[in-house]
C-alpha positions, 0 to 999 in steps of 0.5 A: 677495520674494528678501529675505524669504526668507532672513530665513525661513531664517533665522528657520527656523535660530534655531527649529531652534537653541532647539529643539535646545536644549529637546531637550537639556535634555529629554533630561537631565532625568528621565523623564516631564518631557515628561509633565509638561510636556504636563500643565502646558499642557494638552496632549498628549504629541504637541503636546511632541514635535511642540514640540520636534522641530527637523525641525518649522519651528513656533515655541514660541508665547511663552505656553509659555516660562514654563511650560516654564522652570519644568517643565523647570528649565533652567541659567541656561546653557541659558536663556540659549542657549535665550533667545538664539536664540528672539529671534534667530528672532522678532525684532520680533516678540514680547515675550519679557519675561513669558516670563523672569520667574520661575515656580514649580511648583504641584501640586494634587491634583485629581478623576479623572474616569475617562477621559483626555478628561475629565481632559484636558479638565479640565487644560487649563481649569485651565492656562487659568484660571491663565493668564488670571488671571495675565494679569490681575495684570500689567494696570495697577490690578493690578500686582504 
């Protein structure tokens, strides 16, 4: 037991090192990129903050990291910083080879639905179906 321990703090200190990371590079981008981004993941703004606050052990799950590249619109520089020490934190764990392919940022003009629950709702179906159906030009027969 005394082994796996320090690999969690240590895991716990490269989740603290990418998470500073994302917050600089939040912290210089223009205001409401942090709305931006919960929106683009169908997310509150809460679930950003919570994401990118070091003093939260919870790692940045892999489906967001081309999601937040591209809101976020990290230097090369900080995505290298910020890629080196999300691998160091989930060695073996992940493969983190979706997550550096390019991304782009598509708007769309969609119906307000009058209240936030509905809009909200109707955001996370959106990014849900543009994931899945990413998902399904990466399987082989539907390679790119």
């Amino acid at each position: 037991m005394a082994k796996t321990e320090p690999a969690e703090s240590g895991a716990e200190n490269h989740i603290h090192a990418y998470k500073l990371v994302l917050s600089r590079v939040l912290e210089t981008r223009p205001s409401g990129t942090r709305q931006r981004l919960a929106d683009a993941l169908g997310k509150h703004r809460s679930f950003i903050t919570q994401m990118t606050s070091a003093s939260y052990a919870t790692p940045i799950p892999q489906r967001h990291l081309a999601t937040l590249f591209s809101v976020c619109h990290f230097s090369p520089a900080e995505r290298d910083a910020f890629m080196l020490a999300y691998r160091k934190a989930h060695r073996g764990r992940l493969e983190i080879g979706d997550a550096e392919r390019r991304t782009r940022h598509l708007s769309l003009l969609v119906p307000d639905f009058g209240n936030d629950k509905a809009n909200t709702a109707f955001d996370k179906a959106m990014s849900e179906f543009v994931q899945k159906m990413t998902g399904f030009m990466r399987k082989p027969g539907g390679e790119e």
